[in-house]
KELOZA-686538 format. One line per field, with one value per atom (N, C-alpha, C): residue number from 0; residue in three letters; z, x, y. Coordinates in pm, whole numbers, plus 32768, in hexadecimal, padded with zeros to 4 digits. Layout:
<recs>
num <- (NUM; ...)
residu <- (ALA; ...)
z <- (Z; ...)
x <- (X; ...)
y <- (Y; ...)
</recs>
This chain:
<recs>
num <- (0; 0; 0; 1; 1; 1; 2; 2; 2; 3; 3; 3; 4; 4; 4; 5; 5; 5; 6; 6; 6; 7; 7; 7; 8; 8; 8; 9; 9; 9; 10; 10; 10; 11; 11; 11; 12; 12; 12; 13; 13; 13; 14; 14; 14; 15; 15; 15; 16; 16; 16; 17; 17; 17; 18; 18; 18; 19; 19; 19; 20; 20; 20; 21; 21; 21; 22; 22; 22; 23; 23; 23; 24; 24; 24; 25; 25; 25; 26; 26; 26; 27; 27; 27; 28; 28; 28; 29; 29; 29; 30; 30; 30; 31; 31; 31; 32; 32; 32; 33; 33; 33; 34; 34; 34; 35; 35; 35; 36; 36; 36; 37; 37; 37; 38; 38; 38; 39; 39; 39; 40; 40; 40; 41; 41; 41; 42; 42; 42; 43; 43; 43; 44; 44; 44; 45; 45; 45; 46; 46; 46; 47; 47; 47; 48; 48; 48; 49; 49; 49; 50; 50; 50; 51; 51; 51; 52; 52; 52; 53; 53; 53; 54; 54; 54; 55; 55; 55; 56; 56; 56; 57; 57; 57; 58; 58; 58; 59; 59; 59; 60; 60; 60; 61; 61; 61; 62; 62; 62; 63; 63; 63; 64; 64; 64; 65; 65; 65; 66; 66; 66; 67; 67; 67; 68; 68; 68; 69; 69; 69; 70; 70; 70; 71; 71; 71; 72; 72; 72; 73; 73; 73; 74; 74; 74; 75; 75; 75; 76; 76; 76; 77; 77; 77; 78; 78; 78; 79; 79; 79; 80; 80; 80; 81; 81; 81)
residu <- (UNK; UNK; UNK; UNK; UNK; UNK; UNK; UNK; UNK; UNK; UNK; UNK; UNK; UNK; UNK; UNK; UNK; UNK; UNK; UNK; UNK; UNK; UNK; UNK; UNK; UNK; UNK; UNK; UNK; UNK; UNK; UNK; UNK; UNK; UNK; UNK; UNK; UNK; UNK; UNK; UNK; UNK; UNK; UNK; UNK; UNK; UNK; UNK; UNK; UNK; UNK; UNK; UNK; UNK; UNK; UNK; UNK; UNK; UNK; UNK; UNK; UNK; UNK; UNK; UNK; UNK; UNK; UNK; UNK; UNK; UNK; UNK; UNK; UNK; UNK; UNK; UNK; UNK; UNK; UNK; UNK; UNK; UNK; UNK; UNK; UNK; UNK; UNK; UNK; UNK; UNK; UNK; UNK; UNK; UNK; UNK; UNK; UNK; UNK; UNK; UNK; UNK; UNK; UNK; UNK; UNK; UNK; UNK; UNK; UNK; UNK; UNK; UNK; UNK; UNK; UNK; UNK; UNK; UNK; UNK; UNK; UNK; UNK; UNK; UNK; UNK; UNK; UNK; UNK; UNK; UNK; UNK; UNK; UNK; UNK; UNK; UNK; UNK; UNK; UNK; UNK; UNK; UNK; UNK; UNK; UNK; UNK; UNK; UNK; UNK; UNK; UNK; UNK; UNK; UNK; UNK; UNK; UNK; UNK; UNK; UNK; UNK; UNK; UNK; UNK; UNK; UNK; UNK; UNK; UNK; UNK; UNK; UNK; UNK; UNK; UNK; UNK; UNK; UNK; UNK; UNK; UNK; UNK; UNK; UNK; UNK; UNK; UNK; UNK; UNK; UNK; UNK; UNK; UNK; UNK; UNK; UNK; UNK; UNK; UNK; UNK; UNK; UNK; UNK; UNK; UNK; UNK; UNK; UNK; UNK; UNK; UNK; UNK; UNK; UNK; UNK; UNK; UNK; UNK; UNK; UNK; UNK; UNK; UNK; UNK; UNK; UNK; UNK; UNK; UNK; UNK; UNK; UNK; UNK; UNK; UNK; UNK; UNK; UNK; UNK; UNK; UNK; UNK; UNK; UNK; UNK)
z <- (BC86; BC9F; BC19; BC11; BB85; BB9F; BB3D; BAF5; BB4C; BB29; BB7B; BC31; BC42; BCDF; BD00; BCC2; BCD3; BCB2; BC70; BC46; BCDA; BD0A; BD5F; BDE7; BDF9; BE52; BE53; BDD1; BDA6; BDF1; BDD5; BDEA; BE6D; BEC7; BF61; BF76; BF6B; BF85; BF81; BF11; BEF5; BF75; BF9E; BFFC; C09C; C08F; C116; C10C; C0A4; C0A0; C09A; C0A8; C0A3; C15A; C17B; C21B; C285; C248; C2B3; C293; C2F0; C30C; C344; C366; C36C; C30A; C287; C223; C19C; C1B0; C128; C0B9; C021; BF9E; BF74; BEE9; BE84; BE75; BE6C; BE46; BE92; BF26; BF63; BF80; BF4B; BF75; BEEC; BEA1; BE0E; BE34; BE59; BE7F; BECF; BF42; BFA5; BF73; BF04; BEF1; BE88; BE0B; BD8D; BD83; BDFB; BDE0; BE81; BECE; BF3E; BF7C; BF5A; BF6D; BFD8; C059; C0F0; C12A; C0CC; C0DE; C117; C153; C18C; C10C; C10C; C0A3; C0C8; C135; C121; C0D8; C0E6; C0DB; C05A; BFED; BF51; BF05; BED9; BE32; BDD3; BD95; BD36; BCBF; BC67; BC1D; BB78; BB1F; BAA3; BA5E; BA74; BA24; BA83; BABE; BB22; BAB1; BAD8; BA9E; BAA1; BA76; BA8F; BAFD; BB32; BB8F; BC0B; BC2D; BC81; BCCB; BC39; BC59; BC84; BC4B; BC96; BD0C; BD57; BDDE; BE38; BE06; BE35; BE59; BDF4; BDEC; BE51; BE5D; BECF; BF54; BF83; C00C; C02F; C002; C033; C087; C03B; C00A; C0B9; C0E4; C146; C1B4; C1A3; C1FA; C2B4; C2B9; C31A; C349; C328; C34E; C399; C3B7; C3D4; C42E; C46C; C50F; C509; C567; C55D; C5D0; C5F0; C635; C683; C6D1; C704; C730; C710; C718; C7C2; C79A; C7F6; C7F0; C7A9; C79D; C6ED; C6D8; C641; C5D3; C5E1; C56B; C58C; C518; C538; C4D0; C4F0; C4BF; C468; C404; C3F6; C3F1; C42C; C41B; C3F2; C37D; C363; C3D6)
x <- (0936; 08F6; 08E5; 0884; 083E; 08B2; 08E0; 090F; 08C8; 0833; 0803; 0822; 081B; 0832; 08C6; 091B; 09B0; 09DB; 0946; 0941; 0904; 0894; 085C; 08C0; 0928; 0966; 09EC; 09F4; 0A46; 0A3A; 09AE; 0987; 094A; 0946; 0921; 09A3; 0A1E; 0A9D; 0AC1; 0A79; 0ABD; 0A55; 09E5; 099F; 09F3; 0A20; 0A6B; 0ADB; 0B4C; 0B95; 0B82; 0B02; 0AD9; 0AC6; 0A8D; 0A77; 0AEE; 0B5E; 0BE0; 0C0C; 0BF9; 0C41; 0CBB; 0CFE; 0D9C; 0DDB; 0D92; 0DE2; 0DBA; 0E35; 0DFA; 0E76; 0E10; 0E4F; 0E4E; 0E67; 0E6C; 0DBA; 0DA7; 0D07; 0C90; 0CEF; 0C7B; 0C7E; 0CF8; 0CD4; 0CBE; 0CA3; 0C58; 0BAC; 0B7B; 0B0E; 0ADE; 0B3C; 0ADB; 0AF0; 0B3B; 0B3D; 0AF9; 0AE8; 0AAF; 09FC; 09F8; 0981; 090E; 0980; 091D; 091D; 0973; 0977; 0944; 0974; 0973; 08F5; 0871; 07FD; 082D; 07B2; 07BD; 07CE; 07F5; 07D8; 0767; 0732; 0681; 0621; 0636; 05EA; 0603; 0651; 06A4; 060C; 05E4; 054B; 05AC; 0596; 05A0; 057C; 0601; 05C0; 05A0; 0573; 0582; 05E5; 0627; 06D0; 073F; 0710; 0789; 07CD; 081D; 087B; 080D; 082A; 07D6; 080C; 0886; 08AF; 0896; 0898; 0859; 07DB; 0794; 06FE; 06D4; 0726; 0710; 0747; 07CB; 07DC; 076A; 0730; 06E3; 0641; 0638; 05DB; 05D8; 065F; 06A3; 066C; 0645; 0618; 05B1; 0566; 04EB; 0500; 0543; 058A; 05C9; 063B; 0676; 0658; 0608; 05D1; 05BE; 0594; 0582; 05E9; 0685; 06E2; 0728; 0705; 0743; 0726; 0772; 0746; 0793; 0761; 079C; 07FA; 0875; 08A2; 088B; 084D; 085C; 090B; 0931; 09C5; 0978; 09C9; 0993; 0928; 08C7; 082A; 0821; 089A; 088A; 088B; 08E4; 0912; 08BA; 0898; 0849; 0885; 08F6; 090C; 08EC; 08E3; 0874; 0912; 08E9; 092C; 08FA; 094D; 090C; 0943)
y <- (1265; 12E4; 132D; 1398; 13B0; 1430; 146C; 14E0; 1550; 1537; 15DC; 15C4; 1560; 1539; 157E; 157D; 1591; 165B; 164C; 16E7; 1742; 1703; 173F; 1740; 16DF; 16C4; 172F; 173B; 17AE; 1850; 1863; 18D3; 18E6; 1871; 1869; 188D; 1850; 187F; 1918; 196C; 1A07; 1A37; 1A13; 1A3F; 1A4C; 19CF; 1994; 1A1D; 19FF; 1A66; 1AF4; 1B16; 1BA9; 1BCE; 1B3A; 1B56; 1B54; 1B22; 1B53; 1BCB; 1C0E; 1C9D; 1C8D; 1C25; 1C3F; 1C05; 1BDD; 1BBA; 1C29; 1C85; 1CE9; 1CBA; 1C88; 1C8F; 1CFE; 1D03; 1D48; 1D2A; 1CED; 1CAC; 1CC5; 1CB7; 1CF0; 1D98; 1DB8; 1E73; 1EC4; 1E73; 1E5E; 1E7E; 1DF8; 1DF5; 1E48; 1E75; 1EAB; 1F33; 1F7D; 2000; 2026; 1FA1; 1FC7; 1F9F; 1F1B; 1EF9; 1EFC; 1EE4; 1EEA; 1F87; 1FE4; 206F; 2085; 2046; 2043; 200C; 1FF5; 1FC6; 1EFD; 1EF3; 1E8A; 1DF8; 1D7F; 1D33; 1D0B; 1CEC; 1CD3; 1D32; 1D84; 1DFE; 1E40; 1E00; 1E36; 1E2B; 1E74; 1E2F; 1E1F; 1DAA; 1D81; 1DE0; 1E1D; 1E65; 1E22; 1E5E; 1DF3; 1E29; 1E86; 1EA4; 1E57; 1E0F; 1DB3; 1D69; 1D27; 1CB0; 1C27; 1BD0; 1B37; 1B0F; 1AF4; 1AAA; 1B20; 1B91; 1BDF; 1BD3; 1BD7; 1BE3; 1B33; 1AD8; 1A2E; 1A1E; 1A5B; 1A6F; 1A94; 1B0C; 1B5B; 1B06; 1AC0; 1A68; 1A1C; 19EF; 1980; 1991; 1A04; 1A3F; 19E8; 19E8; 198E; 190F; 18CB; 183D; 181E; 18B3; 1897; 18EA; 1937; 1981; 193B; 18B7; 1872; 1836; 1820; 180B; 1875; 18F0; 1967; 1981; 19B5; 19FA; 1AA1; 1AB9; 1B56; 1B5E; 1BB4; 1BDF; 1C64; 1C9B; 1D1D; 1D48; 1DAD; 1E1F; 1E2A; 1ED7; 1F2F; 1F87; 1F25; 1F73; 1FB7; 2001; 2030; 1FFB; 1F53; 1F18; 1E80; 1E26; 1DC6; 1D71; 1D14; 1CD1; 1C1F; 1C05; 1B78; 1B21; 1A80; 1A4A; 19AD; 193A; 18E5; 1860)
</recs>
């Protein structure tokens, strides 16, 4: 497997770990306070003062977009799951 293959697989992983909500890091209450600032991760723009590995996650959406399904809550919260 090529280097960038192991890279992209990398960063499908921080995605995965952003989508469990019963697993909170340090990393992920990082993310969801400094960068996703309660906004959805589908819905983040890409800004050009991002980080590189941010803005290539971010990129990542496309990529997995069709593996995802959504969860409906109780009407307010809409959870994605892979």
């Amino acid at each position: 497997m090529r280097i960038g293959d192991w890279n992209k697989v990398a960063m499908l992983r921080h995605i995965w770990i952003l989508s469990q909500t019963n697993r909170q890091s340090i990393w992920t209450s990082w993310m969801n306070t400094y960068l996703l600032k309660g906004k959805c991760f589908w819905e983040v723009v890409i800004l050009n003062s991002c980080s590189w590995a941010w803005r290539h996650i971010l990129k990542l959406r496309s990529k997995i977009i069709h593996l995802i399904r959504s969860v409906v809550g109780n009407g307010k919260l809409t959870f994605f799951m892979v």
